[in-house]
C-alpha positions as CSV (number, residue, x, y, z in Angstrom):
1,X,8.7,10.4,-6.0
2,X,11.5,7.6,-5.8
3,X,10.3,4.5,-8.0
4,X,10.8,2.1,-5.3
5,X,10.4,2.2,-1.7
6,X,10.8,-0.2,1.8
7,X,8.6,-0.2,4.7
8,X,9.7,-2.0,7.6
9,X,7.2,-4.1,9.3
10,X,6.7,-5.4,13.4
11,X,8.6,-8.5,12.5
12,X,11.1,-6.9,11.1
13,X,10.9,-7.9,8.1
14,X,11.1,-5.3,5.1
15,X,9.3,-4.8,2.1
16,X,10.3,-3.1,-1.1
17,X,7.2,-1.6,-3.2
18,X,7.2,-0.5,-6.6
19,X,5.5,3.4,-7.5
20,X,2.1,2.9,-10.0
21,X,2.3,5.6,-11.9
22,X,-0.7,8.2,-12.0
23,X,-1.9,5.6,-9.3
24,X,-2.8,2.8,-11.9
25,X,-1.3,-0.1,-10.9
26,X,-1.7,-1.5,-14.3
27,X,-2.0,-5.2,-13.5
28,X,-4.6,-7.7,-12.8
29,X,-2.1,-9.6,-10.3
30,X,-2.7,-9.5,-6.7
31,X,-0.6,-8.2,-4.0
32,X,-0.3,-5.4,-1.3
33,X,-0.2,-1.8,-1.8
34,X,0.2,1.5,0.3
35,X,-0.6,4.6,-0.4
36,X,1.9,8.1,0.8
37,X,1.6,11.2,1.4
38,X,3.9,13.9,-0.2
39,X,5.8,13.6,3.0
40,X,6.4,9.6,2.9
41,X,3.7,8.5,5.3
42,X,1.6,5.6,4.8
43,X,-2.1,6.7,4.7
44,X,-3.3,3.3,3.8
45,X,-1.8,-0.5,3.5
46,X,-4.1,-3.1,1.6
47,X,-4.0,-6.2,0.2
48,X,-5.9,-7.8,-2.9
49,X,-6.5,-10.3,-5.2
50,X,-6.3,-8.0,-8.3
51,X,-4.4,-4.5,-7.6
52,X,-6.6,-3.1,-10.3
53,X,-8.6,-2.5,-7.3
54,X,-5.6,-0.7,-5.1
55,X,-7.4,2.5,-6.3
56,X,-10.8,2.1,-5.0
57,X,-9.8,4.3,-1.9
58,X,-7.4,6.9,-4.2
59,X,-10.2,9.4,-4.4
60,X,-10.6,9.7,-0.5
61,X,-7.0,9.5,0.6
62,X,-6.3,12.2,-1.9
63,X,-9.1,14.6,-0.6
64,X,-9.5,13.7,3.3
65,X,-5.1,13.1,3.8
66,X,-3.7,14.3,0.8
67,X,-2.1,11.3,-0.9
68,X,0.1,11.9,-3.1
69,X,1.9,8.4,-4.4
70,X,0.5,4.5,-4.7
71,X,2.7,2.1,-4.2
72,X,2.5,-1.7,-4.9
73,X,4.1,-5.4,-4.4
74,X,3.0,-8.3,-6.4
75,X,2.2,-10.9,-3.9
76,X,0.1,-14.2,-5.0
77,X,0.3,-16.6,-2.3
78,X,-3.2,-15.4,-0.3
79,X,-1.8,-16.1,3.5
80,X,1.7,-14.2,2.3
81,X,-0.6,-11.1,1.7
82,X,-1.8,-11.1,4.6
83,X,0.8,-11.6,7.2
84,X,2.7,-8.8,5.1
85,X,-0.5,-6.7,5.5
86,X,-1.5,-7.3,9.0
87,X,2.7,-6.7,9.5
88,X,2.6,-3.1,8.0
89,X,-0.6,-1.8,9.6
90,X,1.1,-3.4,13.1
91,X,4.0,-1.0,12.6
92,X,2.8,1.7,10.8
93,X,-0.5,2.5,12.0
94,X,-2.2,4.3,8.7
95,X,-4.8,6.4,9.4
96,X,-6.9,5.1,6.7
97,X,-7.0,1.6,8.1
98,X,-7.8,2.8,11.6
99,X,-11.4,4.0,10.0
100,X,-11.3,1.1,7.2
């Protein structure tokens, strides 16, 4: 898995994400996160107030799509979350979000 990735959003606008090893993000800060299969595809874009919590969907995106990677990007302004968030899914369409 490369350490760092970008993902391109509707706008335009790309964002680079930082790999959590063994899918801990290891930080109380918030931001966005994405999780990838082994592949590269976004299964999932989220956004949170503590990316402690980016894992709370691991388990499932591992068994039901095969996730292999989280990903994550410190982000503390609430609305900048957000609009980064609502970007990604706009463009990438993850098939975890479509059921979320």
């Amino acid at each position: 898995m490369k350490l760092y990735i970008e993902l391109k959003g509707a706008s335009g606008a790309v964002y680079r994400y930082k790999l959590a090893e063994d899918a801990d993000p290891r930080t109380t800060i918030a931001g966005n996160f994405v999780y990838l299969d082994a592949k590269g595809a976004v299964l999932f874009a989220g956004e949170t107030n503590n990316l402690i919590g980016a894992a709370a969907r691991w388990p499932e995106a591992q068994t039901r799509h095969g996730a292999t990677a989280l990903y994550t990007r410190l982000n503390v302004s609430g609305a900048s979350r957000a609009e980064e968030h609502a970007d990604l899914v706009t463009a990438l369409d993850p098939v975890m979000n479509r059921d979320a």
